[in-house]
KEVO-953018 format. One line per 10 residues: their letters; for each residue x, y, z of C-alpha. Coordinates in steps of 0.2 Angstrom, whole numbers. Layout:
! residues N
a> X,Y,Z  ...
This chain:
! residues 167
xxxxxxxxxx> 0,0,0  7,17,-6  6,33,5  1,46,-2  -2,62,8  -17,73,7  -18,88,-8  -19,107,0  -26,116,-13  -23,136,-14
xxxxxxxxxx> -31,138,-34  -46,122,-34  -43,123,-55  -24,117,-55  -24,103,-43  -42,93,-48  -42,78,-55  -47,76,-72  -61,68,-76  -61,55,-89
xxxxxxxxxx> -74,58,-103  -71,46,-117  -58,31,-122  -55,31,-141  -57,14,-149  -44,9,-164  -51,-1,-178  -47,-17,-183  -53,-18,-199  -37,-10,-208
xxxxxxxxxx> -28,-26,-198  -38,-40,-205  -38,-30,-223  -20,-32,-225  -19,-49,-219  -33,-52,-230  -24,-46,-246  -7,-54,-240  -14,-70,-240  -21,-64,-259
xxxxxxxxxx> -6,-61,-267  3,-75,-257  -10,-87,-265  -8,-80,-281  10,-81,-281  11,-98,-277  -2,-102,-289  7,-94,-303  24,-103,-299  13,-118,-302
xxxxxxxxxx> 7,-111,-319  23,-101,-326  35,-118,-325  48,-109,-337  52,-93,-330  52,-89,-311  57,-73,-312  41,-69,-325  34,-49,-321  18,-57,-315
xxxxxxxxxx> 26,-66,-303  34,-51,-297  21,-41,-295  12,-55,-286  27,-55,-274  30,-36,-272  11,-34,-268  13,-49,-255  29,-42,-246  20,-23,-248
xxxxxxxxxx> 4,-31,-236  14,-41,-225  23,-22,-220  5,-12,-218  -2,-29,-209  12,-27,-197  12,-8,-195  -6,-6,-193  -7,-22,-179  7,-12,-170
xxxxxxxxxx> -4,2,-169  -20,-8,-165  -10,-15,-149  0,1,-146  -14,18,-149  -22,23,-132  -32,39,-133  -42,46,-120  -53,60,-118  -55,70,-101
xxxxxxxxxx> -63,84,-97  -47,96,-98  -35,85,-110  -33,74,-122  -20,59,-118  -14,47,-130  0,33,-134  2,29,-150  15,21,-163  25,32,-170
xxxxxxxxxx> 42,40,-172  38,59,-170  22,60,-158  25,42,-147  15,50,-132  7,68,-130  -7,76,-121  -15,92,-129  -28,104,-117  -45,103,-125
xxxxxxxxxx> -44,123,-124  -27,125,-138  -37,112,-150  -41,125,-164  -49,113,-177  -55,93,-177  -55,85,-193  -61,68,-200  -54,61,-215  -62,42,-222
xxxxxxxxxx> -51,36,-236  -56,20,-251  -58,5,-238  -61,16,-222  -78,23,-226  -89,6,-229  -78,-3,-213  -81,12,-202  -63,19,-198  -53,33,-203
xxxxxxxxxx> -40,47,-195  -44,63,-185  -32,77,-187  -30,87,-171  -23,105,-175  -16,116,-162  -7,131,-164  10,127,-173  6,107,-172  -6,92,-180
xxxxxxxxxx> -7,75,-173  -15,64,-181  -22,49,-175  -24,33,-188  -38,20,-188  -50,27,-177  -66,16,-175  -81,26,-180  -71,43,-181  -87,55,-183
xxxxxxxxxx> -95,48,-167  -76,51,-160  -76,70,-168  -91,74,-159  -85,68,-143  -71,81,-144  -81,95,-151  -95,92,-136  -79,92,-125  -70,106,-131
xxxxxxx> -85,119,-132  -90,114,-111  -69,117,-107  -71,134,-117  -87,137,-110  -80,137,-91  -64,148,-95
């Protein structure tokens, strides 16, 4: 059991607790996707080697192998970010853990969020996922493979209008 000793507050805004609002869920849709397509051009390659007997190094079969190789790298970046990406919305801040190499972990104050955007590209609008672009003053962050992203943007809008609201 950990001590902690009691909070004296002079200012009750600085020391509260935050208050947790909202947990942002990641998709897995883009995760099964690429394996899906990995295992395509897998099966194609291998079907084609059986077909092509003369030349194994045939265009066709290269293709078949570069579009393999390409989704076995977006199968394994995007299942890294569906076990890595935590973003959580409290009543003051937005939190978030995700992977990447020049935003790993950050937390923004709902009251410096200038604009909350929703972009759903090919495959993400029928599978319900897409990205939301968080703009500050001088800095975006984007976050990838949000799980039903306008529900999400409305979440944040709702939150950020009642933080303004009290300042």
């Amino acid at each position: 059991m950990r001590f902690e000793p009691p909070e004296y507050t002079d200012s009750g805004e600085k020391n509260q607790k935050e208050t947790p609002l909202y947990r942002v869920g990641i998709s897995h849709h883009p995760v099964v996707m690429y394996l899906f397509l990995c295992v395509v051009f897998f099966c194609a390659y291998r079907l084609g080697e059986h077909l092509i007997h003369g030349d194994p190094y045939s265009v066709i079969l290269q293709v078949f192998l570069a579009g393999w190789a390409l989704f076995l790298l977006l199968f394994c970046i995007s299942a890294l970010m569906y076990l890595n990406n935590r973003i959580e919305i409290t009543d003051r801040r937005i939190h978030g853990h995700m992977f990447s190499l020049v935003h790993r972990r950050f937390s923004v104050p709902l009251s410096d969020i200038t604009e909350v955007r929703v972009s759903q590209l090919f495959f993400a609008g029928p599978l319900h996922y897409g990205r939301i672009t968080l703009r500050t003053g001088k800095k975006r962050i984007h976050i990838l493979y949000v799980k039903e992203p306008s529900e999400v943007k409305k979440v944040i809008d709702r939150a950020i209008s009642a933080r303004k609201s009290m300042t």
